[in-house]
Every structure is written in C-alpha cells, then in structure tokens.
KOLFI-790895 format. One line per 5 residues: number of its first residue (from 1); their letters; for each residue x, y, z of C-alpha. Coordinates in steps of 0.1 Angstrom, whole numbers, plus 5000, padded with zeros to 4 digits. Last residue first. Layout:
BEGIN
NUM) a) X/Y/Z ~ ...;
! end
This chain:
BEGIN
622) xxxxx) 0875/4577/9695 ~ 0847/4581/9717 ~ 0830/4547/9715 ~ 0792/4545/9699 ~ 0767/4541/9716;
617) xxxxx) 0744/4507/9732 ~ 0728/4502/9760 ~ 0697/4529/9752 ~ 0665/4503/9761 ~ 0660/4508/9720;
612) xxxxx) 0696/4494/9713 ~ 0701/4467/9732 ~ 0667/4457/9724 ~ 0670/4460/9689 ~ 0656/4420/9683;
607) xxxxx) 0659/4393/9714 ~ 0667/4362/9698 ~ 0675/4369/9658 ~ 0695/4403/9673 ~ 0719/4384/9697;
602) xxxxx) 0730/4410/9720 ~ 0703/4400/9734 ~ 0712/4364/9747 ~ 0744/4378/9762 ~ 0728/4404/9789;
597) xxxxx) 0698/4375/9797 ~ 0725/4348/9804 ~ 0748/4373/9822 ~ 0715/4380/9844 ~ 0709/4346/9849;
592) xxxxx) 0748/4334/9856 ~ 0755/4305/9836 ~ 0769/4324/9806 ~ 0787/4310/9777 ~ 0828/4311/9773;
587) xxxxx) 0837/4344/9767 ~ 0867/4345/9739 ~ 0884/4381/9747 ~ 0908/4363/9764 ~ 0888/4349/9790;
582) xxxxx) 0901/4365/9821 ~ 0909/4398/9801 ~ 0873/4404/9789 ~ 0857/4395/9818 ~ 0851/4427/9835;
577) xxxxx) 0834/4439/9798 ~ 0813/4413/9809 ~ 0781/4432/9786 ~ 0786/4452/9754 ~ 0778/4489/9758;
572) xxxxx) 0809/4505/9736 ~ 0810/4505/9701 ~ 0837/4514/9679 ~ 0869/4498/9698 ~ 0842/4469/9714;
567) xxxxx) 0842/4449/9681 ~ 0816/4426/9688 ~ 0817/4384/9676 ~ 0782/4371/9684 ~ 0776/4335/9697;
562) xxxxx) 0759/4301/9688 ~ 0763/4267/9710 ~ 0740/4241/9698 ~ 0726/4218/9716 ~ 0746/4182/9713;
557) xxxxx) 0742/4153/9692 ~ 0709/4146/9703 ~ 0695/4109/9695 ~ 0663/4098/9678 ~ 0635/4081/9687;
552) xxxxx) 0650/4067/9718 ~ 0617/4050/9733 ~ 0629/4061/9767 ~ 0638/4094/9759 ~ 0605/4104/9741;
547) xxxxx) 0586/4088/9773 ~ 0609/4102/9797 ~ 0605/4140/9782 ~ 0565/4138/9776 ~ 0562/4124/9808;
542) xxxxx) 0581/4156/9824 ~ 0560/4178/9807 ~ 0528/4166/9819 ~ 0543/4167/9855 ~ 0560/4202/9846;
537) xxxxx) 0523/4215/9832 ~ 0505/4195/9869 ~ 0534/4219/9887 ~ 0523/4252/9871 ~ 0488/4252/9876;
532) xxxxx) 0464/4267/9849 ~ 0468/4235/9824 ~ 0451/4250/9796 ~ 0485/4248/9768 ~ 0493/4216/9778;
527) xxxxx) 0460/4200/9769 ~ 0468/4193/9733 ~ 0501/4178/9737 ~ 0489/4156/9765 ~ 0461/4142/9737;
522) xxxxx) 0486/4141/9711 ~ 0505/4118/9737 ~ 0481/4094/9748 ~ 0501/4082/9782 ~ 0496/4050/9796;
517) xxxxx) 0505/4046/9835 ~ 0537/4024/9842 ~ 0550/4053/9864 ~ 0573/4068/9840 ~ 0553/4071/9810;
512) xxxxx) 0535/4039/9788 ~ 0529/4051/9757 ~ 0495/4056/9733 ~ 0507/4071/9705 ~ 0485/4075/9675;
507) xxxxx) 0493/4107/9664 ~ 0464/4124/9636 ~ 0462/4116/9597 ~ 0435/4097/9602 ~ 0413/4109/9636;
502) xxxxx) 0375/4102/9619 ~ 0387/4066/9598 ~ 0422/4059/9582 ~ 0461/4056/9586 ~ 0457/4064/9624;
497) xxxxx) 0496/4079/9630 ~ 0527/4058/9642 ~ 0558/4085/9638 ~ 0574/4081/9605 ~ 0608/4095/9627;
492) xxxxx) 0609/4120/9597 ~ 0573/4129/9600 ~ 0581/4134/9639 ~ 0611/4161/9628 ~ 0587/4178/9604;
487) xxxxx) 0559/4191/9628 ~ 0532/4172/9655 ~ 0554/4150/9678 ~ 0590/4173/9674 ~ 0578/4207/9671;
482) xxxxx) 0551/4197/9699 ~ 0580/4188/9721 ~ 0597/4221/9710 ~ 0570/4244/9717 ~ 0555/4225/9748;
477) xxxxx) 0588/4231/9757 ~ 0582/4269/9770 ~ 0615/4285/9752 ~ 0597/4303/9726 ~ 0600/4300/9693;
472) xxxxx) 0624/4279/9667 ~ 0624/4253/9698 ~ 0644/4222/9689 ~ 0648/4189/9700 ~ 0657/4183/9664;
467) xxxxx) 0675/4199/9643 ~ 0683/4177/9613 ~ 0700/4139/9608 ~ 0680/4113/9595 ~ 0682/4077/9600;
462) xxxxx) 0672/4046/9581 ~ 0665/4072/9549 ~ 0644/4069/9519 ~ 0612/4072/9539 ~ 0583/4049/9545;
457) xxxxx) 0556/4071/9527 ~ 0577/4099/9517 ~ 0591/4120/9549 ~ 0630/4119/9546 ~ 0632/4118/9507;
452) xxxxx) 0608/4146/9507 ~ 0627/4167/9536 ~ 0661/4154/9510 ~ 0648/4170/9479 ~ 0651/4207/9480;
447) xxxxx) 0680/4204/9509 ~ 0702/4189/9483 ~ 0715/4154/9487 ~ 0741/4136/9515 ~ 0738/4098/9517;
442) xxxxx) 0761/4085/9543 ~ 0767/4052/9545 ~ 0763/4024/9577 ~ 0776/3987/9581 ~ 0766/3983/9617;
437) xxxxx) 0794/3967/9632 ~ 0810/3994/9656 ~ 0834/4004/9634 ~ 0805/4011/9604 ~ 0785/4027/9632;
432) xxxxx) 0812/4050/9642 ~ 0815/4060/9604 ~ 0784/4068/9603 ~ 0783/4086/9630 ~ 0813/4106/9618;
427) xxxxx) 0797/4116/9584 ~ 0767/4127/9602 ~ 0786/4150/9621 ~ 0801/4164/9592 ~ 0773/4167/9566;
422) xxxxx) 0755/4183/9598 ~ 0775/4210/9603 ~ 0783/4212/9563 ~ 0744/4221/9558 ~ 0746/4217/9517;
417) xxxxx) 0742/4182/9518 ~ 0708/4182/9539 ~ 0714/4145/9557 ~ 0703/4109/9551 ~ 0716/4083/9568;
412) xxxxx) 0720/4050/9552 ~ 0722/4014/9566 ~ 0735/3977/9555 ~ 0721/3952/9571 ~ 0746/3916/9584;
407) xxxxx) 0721/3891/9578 ~ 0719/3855/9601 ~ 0681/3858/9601 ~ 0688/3867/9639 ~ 0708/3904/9628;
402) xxxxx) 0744/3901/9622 ~ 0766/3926/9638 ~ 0798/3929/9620 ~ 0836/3921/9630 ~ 0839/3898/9599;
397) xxxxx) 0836/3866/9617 ~ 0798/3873/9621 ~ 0786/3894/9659 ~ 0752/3879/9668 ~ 0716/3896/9671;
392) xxxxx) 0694/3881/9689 ~ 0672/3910/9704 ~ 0692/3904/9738 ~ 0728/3903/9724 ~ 0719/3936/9705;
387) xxxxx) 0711/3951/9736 ~ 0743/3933/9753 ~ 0765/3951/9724 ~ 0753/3983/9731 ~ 0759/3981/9767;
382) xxxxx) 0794/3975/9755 ~ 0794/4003/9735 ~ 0786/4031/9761 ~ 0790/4061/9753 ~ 0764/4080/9781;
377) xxxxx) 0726/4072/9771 ~ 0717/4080/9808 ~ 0680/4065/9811 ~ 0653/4085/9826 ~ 0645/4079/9862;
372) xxxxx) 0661/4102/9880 ~ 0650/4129/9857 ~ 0617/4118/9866 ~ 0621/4126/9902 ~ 0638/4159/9901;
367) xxxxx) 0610/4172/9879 ~ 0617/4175/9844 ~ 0609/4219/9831 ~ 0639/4235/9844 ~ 0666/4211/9847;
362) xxxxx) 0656/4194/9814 ~ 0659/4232/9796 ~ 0693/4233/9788 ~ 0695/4202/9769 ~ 0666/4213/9743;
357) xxxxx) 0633/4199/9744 ~ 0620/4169/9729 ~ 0639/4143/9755 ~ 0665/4128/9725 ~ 0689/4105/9736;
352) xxxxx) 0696/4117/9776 ~ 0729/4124/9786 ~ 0730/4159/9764 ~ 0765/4176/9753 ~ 0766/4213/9749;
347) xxxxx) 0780/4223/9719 ~ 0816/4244/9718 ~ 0833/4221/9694 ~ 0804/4222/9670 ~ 0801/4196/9642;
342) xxxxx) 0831/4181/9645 ~ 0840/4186/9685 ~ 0806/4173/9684 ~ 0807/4140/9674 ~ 0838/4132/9689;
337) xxxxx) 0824/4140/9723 ~ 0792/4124/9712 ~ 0807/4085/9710 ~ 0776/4066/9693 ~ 0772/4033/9700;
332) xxxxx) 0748/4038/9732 ~ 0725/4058/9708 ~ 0723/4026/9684 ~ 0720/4002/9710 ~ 0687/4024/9723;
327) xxxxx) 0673/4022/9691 ~ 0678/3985/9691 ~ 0657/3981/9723 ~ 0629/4005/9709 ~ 0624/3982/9680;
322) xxxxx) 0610/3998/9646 ~ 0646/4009/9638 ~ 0652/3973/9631 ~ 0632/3976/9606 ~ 0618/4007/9586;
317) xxxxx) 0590/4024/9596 ~ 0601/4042/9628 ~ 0629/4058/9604 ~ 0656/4068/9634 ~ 0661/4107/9642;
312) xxxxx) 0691/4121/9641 ~ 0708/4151/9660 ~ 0712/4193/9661 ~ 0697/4209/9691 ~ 0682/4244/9693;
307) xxxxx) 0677/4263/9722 ~ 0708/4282/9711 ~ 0733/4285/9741 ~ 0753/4315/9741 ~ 0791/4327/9729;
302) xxxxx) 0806/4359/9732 ~ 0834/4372/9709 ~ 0856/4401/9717 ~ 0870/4419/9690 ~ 0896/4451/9691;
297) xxxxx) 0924/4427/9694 ~ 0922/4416/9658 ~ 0947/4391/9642 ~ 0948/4368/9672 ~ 0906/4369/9679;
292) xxxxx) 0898/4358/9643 ~ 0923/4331/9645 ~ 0911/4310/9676 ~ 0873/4315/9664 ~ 0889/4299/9631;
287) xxxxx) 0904/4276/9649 ~ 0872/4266/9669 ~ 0848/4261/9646 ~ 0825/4296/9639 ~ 0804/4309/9664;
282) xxxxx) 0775/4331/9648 ~ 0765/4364/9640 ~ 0790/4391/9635 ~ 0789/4428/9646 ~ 0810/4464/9641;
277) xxxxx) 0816/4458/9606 ~ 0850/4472/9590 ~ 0873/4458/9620 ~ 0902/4443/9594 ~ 0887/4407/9610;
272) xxxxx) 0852/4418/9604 ~ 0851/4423/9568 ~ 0872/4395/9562 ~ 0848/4372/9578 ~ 0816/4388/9559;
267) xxxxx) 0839/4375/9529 ~ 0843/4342/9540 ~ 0806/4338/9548 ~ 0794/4349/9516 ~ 0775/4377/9497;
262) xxxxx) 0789/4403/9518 ~ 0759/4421/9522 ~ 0768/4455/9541 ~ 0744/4474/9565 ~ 0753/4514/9576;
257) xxxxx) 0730/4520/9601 ~ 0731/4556/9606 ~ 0729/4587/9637 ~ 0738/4561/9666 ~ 0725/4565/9699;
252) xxxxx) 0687/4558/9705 ~ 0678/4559/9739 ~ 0665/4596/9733 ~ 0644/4582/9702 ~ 0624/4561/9726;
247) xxxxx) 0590/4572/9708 ~ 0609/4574/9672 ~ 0601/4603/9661 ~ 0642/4614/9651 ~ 0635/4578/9632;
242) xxxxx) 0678/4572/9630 ~ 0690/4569/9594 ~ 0693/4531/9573 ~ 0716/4524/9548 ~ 0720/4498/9526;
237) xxxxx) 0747/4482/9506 ~ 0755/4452/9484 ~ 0725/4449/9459 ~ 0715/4484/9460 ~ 0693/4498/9491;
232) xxxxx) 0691/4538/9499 ~ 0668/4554/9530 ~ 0653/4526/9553 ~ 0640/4542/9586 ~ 0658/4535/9619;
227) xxxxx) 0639/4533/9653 ~ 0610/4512/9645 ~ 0570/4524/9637 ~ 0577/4507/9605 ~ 0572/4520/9564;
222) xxxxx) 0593/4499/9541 ~ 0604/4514/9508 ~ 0591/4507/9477 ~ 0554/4501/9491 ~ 0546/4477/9481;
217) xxxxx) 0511/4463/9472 ~ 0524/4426/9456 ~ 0520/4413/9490 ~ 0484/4421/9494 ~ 0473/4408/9464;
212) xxxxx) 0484/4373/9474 ~ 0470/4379/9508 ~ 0437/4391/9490 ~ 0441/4351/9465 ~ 0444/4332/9502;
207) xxxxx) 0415/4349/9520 ~ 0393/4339/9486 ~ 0411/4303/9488 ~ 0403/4300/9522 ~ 0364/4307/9516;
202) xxxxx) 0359/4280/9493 ~ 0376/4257/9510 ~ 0356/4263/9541 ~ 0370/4281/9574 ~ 0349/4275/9603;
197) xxxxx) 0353/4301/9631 ~ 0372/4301/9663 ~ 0387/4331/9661 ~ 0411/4320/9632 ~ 0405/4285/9617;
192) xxxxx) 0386/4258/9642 ~ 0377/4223/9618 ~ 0396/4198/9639 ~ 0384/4219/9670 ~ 0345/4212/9663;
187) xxxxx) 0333/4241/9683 ~ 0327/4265/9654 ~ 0321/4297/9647 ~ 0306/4307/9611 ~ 0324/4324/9583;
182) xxxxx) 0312/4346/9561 ~ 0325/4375/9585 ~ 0357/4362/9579 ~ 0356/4373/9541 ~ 0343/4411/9554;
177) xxxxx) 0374/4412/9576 ~ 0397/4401/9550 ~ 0385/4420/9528 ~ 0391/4458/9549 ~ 0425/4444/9558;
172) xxxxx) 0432/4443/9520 ~ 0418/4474/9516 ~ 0433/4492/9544 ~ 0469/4486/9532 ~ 0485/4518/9536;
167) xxxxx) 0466/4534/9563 ~ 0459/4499/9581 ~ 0499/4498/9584 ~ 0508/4460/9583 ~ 0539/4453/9599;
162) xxxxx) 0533/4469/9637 ~ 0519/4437/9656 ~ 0552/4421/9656 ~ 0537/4381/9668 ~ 0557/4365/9695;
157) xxxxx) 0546/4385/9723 ~ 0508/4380/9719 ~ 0513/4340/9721 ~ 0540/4342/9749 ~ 0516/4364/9773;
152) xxxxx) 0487/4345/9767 ~ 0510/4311/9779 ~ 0517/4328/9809 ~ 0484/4336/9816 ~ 0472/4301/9812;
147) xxxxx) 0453/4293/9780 ~ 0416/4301/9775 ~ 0392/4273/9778 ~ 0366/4288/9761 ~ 0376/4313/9734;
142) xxxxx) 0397/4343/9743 ~ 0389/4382/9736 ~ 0415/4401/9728 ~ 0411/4437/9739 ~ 0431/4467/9723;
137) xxxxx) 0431/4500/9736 ~ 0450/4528/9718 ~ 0424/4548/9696 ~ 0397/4534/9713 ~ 0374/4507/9719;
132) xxxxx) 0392/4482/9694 ~ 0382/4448/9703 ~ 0394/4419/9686 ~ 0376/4381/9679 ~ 0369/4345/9694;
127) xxxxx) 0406/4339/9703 ~ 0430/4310/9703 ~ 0434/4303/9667 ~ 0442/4336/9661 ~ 0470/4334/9684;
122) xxxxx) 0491/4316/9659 ~ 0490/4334/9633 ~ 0475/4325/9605 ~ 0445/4359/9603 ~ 0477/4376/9591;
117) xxxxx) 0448/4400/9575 ~ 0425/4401/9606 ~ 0452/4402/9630 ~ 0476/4433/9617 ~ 0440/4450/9608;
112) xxxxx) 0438/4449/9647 ~ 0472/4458/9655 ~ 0467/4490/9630 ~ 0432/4497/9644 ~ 0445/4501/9678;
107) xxxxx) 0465/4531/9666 ~ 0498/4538/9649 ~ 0500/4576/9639 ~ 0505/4590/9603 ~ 0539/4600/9597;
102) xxxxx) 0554/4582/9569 ~ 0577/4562/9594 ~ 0545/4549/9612 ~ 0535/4576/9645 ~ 0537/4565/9682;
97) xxxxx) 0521/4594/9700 ~ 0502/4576/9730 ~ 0521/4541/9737 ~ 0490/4510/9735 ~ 0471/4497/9765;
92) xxxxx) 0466/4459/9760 ~ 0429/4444/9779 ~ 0431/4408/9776 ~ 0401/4392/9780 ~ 0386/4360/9789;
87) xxxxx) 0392/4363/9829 ~ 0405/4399/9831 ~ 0446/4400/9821 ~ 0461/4428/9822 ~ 0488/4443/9796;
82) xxxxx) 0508/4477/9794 ~ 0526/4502/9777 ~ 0523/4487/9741 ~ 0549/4497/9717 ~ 0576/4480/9731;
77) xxxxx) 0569/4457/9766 ~ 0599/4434/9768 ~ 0591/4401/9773 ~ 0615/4375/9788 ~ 0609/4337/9768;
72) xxxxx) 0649/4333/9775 ~ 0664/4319/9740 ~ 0634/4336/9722 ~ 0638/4372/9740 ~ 0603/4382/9740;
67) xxxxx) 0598/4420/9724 ~ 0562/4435/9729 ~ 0538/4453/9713 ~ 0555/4448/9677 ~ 0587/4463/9662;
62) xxxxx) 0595/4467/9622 ~ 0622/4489/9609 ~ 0659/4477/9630 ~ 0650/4443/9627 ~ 0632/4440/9595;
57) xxxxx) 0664/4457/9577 ~ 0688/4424/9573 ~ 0657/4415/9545 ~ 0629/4434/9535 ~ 0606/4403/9534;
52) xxxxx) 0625/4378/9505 ~ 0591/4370/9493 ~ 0567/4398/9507 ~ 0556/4398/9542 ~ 0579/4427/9550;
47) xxxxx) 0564/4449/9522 ~ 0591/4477/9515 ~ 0601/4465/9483 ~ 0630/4446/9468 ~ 0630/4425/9442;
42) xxxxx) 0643/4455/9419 ~ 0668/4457/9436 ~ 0685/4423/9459 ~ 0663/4409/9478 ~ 0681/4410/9514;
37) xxxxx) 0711/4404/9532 ~ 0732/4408/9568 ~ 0762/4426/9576 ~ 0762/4455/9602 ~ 0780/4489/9609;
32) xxxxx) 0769/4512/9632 ~ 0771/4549/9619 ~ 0774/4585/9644 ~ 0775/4607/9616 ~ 0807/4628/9616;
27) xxxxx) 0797/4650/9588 ~ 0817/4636/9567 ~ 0811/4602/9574 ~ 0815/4578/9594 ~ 0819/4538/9601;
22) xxxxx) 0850/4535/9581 ~ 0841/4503/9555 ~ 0804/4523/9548 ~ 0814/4556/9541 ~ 0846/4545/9519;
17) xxxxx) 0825/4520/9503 ~ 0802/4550/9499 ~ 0824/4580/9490 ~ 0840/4555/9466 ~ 0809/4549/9446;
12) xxxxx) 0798/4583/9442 ~ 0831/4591/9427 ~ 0827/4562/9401 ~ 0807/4580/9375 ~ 0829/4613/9377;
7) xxxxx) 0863/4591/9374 ~ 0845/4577/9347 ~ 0836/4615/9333 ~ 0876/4627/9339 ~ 0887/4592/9320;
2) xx) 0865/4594/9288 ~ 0874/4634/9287;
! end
C-alpha cells in the first residue's frame, strides 16, 4: 500500500518533468521551453516591483507602450498605437480593447497611476504633470526646456507602463497623487523631484512608507496586459499559457511556456546540450562554446555586441594615479589581446583607454575630427617606459620602476570576487604590471563589501576593475558618459567633487577638450539632454569622449561580446538561417544593420518578446 500511494504522490511529478524536459504534452500543446529564476514559493507573488519582482516571467507578463531594443535604442510601439509630439506635449494614443489578465481593460488611467506611484522614474523628472482626456489618450506635459524629440522618445520607451493595474492597486496610486499634491513646483533644479515639484523630507518619507505598502499588496499571481499569463510556480518550474485576449494573440504561436530554474549555470548547460530548453543566454569561453555545438547539432549559437564594457578605473585620490601622464603608462603596459582572450575571447578590443561610451558607438557619436585626435593606447610598453622616464621615475637593479623618492610602490586592484570574468582579467593585469615593474596584487572580496571598499573616502583600492563605459539603458551615450561622471564608476575613480559650500557633493571638472577650450563637464552633462540639433549633441559628445580618454581614467579591457544559444530543431524563426553552414552553427556577430537589429532581439534582456509578439517565432513541425 506504502509503495502504490508513493507511486500515487510522485505521478504528478513525472508527468511534469516529463512535460517540461519534452516540450509537449498530451494534448500536443505547442510549449517553448526557457530557463531563467525567480523567488522561490512562498516569496513569490504576482507584484513585479516586489523584492525578487516575479522573476524569468516579467518578460513574457508585463509590456509597456513601447519596446526599445537597449543594444539598438529602436522602439517598437506595443500597447500604444501612436505618438506626436506638439511643442510641450506629447500626445500618446493607446490600443482600443487591451484588457489586464483578470479581464478589466487597460486605460489611460492605468499609465497614469503607473507615473504617479513609480513617481522615480526617470521621466518624471522631466514633466510638469499627466493628462488623461480619455479612456486611451495620454498627454505628458514637459517642463521648460523640454528635451529633444529623440530624447522624449527614449525616456517614455524605457519605462513598462502596464505594471501597476489602477483596478488592483487604486489606493496606493490614489495616495500618491494626493501626497504630490502637497508639494509645490519648483525651479531650483537641485531641489526638482517628479514633475517638477519640491519634494521635502517629510513628504518623501510618507511617498516612501505607501510604496512600501504597496509592494506587500500581491496579488499571488501577476496580472499583465502581456501575451502569456502565469498559471503554476514551485521552486524549479513554472508555466505560463498563451493570453487567447492578448491584442496580437494571432502573432502569438506557442500554446505554453514551459520555464525551468536550473539553480546553476552547469546545470542550465546540461539542460541545453541534451536539447531540453529551447534558449540560453549568454556566450560562454570559447571551449565550452566549442563543445556545446559538437555534442548537439540541433544548436546554433549567435553572438552580439553588449553595450557594455568591462575595464579598471584608477583611484584619482591616491598617488601616482593622481597624474594623467602615469595613467596613461599604465594603459600602454597593459597587453589587451591577452586580457581578453581571458576574460572574454570573443570581446571587442578598444584603441582608446576609456572614452565613456562603449567601443561600438565611437564611430557613431565622435566626429571624424576628434577621433583623429584622441590618443591610440595600442600595447605599447616602451611608450610606457618614456612616460615614466618623463615623470622621473627610474628602473632599480631589480627590474622595477622606482618612483623619484627612489621607492619602488607596491599596488592593489580590487575586483568583485565572485564575478570570475573579472577575477580573471584582473588577475592578468596584475600580473602584467608586476612584469612590467609595477609591483601589483590582486585583492578579490565579496561583491557586499568591495563597491564600499572601492568608494570610501579615498578608497581601498589603486585600481578597480567593474563595467565601465557602460550603458545599462539606452544606447544614446549621454547614458553611459553620465553613468561613468555622475554614478558608481566616477565614485570609484574618486572623481574631484566641491568638498563644501552651495555645489558640495557636485563634479568639479573643469578640463581642457580638444581644441585647448575648457570644458565644465557636469555642466556639458546637464545640457545634453536640450541640445535640439544633432551635430552641436555629437560636438558635445565628442569632448566628453577625448577629454575622458585623454586623462586615462581608467582603461577598457574590451566590450563585451554576449550571445544566445537556439535550438532551431523545435523552433523555427531564428535569423541567418543562410549562415548556419558557413559559420558552423557558431555566428560570429553582425555588422550588417538589419542582421544587427535581427540578432539583438532575439536577446530577451535587450529587446523583450518582440520576436514573439511581431509573430517570428513557432514552433518546428516535427
């Protein structure tokens, strides 16, 4: 009896593994197979803005008004059907007939309760309030200068307007509102909060204690306007079925998501090399790559650009890193090649040291006649040697670089021990150094501490390795130069800031650019984003990009080069299918545009469900 009632208990079980690892079931559900994770039950609940958020299943749940591909900065339009700018106002026209998962419809007061609550995004800060004329009309109203158009566009698309249902959470939107009416505008821009208005302590902490309450409201599931609806969740599986009211539910072709969380990287390995998931984020090091391809002919792998560059910054407070000249030395020591065939064999090496913006963007965004000007940090350790030669530095009897005192430093880098990318590539410039004659150790600690170590008055570290020119947004690089002067990066680099009186706390960088002509940086960084003409934003731009590599504040190992393993036996739809042959299934990464837009969205962190709401993907007739 014990035996017949276990084999009763664990029947359930099988029949989902067995769901799950062969993509159907048994009534021949069309299933796509994904990994990803998420707070494991009970954490879990259906608020996306709660800690953990709803995990792997925002993607295919949540949409906003638009999708912008981050690695691109193309929008698509989603749920609103159109934009149009008027002076001050954006005027956004919203789909007729889309209805939230529960059934009740999404209206304009759903992307304006969206706003009010989430009153910290980054728009907000740009607009004087929201108009809701009708059921599906939305009008932003912009404060005075307004961004360029452009600029609008990225601000709006960024944000996924259709996360807080008004319906479900109406009285937290409700206080919100009724909080920010308290507040009065302002035209003081060090004091500006959300629409302009002047947020007080007081005031912040009451908005901060009805977010608070907000995210403990559930619901236990999460309710989305997006194509798949959440259904069952344990601590390894979940599964998702198709919204049959989606409003592009013709486009949709797969009945299930079927969503495993493999708890590590090896396992969600195995899982795709005996072809039980049907995706896999990421490009791993190149014999792995090498191996995954050889035991599996069904996979293809692609691999992209991601705007994001890993590297070091130098410790501005600490000498010699205080002297631009020795900077430089350091960045001509350094052999990159080696560096990244270590930390990411497929990266794309830079020839500048760090320029704020990713590699693939200087063509872009520099003019022709800056980038002619900017220095080529190529390996170069004989130029190295003559900038040390210049600052008096001497080599001792030992092989090592003495400094004019007649002392031989000793440096540390600091890096996140448990990132093993940059544990490795750090490790190798170190050791570089070292041979070079610049005693250097590596000093690897957990991620909780080492930001701290990094940023504390003058920093534990001589040099810190992290992303940095690096755009976790859109690709405009006012994103990533602003990243790097105003965020994290720049408080590892101990950039010079006003240490009292009205602007403490605030950049105090006053640089010499390209022509000899002083450039206040913060001040650049602020104007940017008003700068209606597109050529004076590249000539702003293009400063910002000699002056940061100039002054070698850091150096770029190489961007990094991401990708997306597909098995192409269940699902059809994937783009270069032409190529598949020529490369060997291992597609190197695109330099045609419309191969670089095709790969980037298959990429669900960059461009979201889009190959699946415009209707590219189904699933292979077996």
């Amino acid at each position: 009896m014990r035996i017949r009632k276990l084999m009763f208990l664990l029947l359930p079980f099988v029949l989902v593994v067995s769901v799950f690892l062969n993509g159907c079931t048994e009534d021949n559900a069309k299933v796509f197979r994904d990994l990803g994770g998420w707070p494991k039950p009970p954490l879990f609940q259906g608020n996306p803005f709660a800690s953990g958020g709803v995990g792997q299943a925002w993607q295919y749940t949540f949409e906003g008004l638009f999708q912008f591909v981050r690695s691109t900065d193309k929008i698509y339009n989603r749920l609103a059907e159109s934009i149009k700018h008027n002076g001050n106002e954006t005027v956004i026209k919203i789909r007729s007939g889309v209805n939230w998962q529960d059934g009740e419809p999404f209206t304009s007061k759903d992307v304006w309760g969206y706003y009010m609550l989430n009153n910290g995004v980054e728009v907000t800060k740009y607009l004087t309030g929201i108009e809701t004329p009708d059921e599906t009309t939305v009008v932003l109203k912009w404060q005075e200068p307004a961004p360029f158009e452009e600029m609008k566009n990225l601000f709006i698309a960024q944000d996924w307007q259709a996360t807080i249902p008004y319906h479900l959470y109406g009285k937290y939107v409700d206080k919100a509102d009724s909080l920010l009416k308290n507040a009065k505008p302002t035209d003081n821009p060090e004091k500006k909060g959300p629409f302009g208005l002047e947020i007080s302590d007081k005031l912040r902490k009451e908005l901060d204690t009805n977010w608070q309450n907000f995210l403990k409201a559930g619901p236990k599931m999460p309710v989305g306007t997006g194509p798949f609806i959440v259904k069952k969740v344990t601590a390894s599986d979940m599964i998702l079925e198709k919204n049959e009211k989606y409003w592009k539910a013709e486009n949709i072709k797969f009945d299930r998501i079927f969503i495993k969380n493999p708890g590590s990287d090896s396992s969600g390995l195995a899982l795709l090399k005996s072809g039980k998931v049907d995706t896999y984020p990421g490009t791993p090091p190149r014999d792995i790559l090498e191996n995954m391809l050889a035991s599996n002919k069904d996979l293809v792998h692609y691999r992209m650009f991601d705007p994001a560059t890993i590297g070091m910054v130098f410790n501005l407070d600490k000498p010699p890193f205080d002297n631009p000249k020795f900077r430089q030395a350091v960045v001509f020591a350094l052999d990159r090649t080696k560096i990244r065939e270590v930390g990411n064999y497929y990266g794309q090496e830079a020839d500048v040291s760090m320029s704020g913006m990713p590699q693939s963007e200087l063509a872009k965004w520099v003019t022709p006649e800056i980038r002619g000007k900017m220095t080529k940090f190529t390996y170069n350790p004989d130029k190295a040697g003559e900038l040390l030669t210049e600052l008096g530095w001497k080599k001792g009897e030992g092989g090592n670089w003495e400094d004019p005192s007649g002392k031989t430093p000793n440096f540390i880098i600091g890096v996140n021990g448990g990132w093993l990318q940059a544990v490795n590539s750090a490790q190798i410039t170190a050791e570089q150094l070292t041979k070079f004659g610049l005693p250097t150790k590596l000093m690897a600690v957990d991620g909780s501490v080492y930001y701290n170590n990094s940023t504390k008055d003058k920093g534990a570290y001589h040099m810190s390795v992290d992303w940095v020119d690096v755009s976790w947004g859109f690709m405009f690089p006012w994103n990533s130069l602003r990243n790097f002067y105003w965020g994290g990066i720049g408080n590892m680099a101990h950039l010079p800031k006003y240490k009292d009186g009205p602007d403490k706390g605030k950049l105090n960088m006053q640089i010499p650019g390209p022509g000899g002509q002083v450039v206040d940086i913060d001040k650049t960084l602020k104007e940017i984003p008003y700068i209606q003409k597109e050529e004076d934003r590249k000539d702003a731009i293009s400063k910002l990009a000699w002056i940061t590599n100039e002054n070698a504040y850091g150096v770029g190992y190489f961007q990094n080069t991401t990708g997306y393993f597909e098995n192409v036996k269940t699902v059809k739809g994937w783009p270069r299918e032409d190529e598949f042959e020529k490369y060997n299934r291992s597609l190197p990464v695109p330099t045609e545009p419309d191969d670089i837009d095709a790969v980037s969205e298959i990429n669900f962190g960059f461009g979201g469900l889009t190959y699946f709401v415009e209707g590219r993907l189904a699933p292979r007739e077996k």
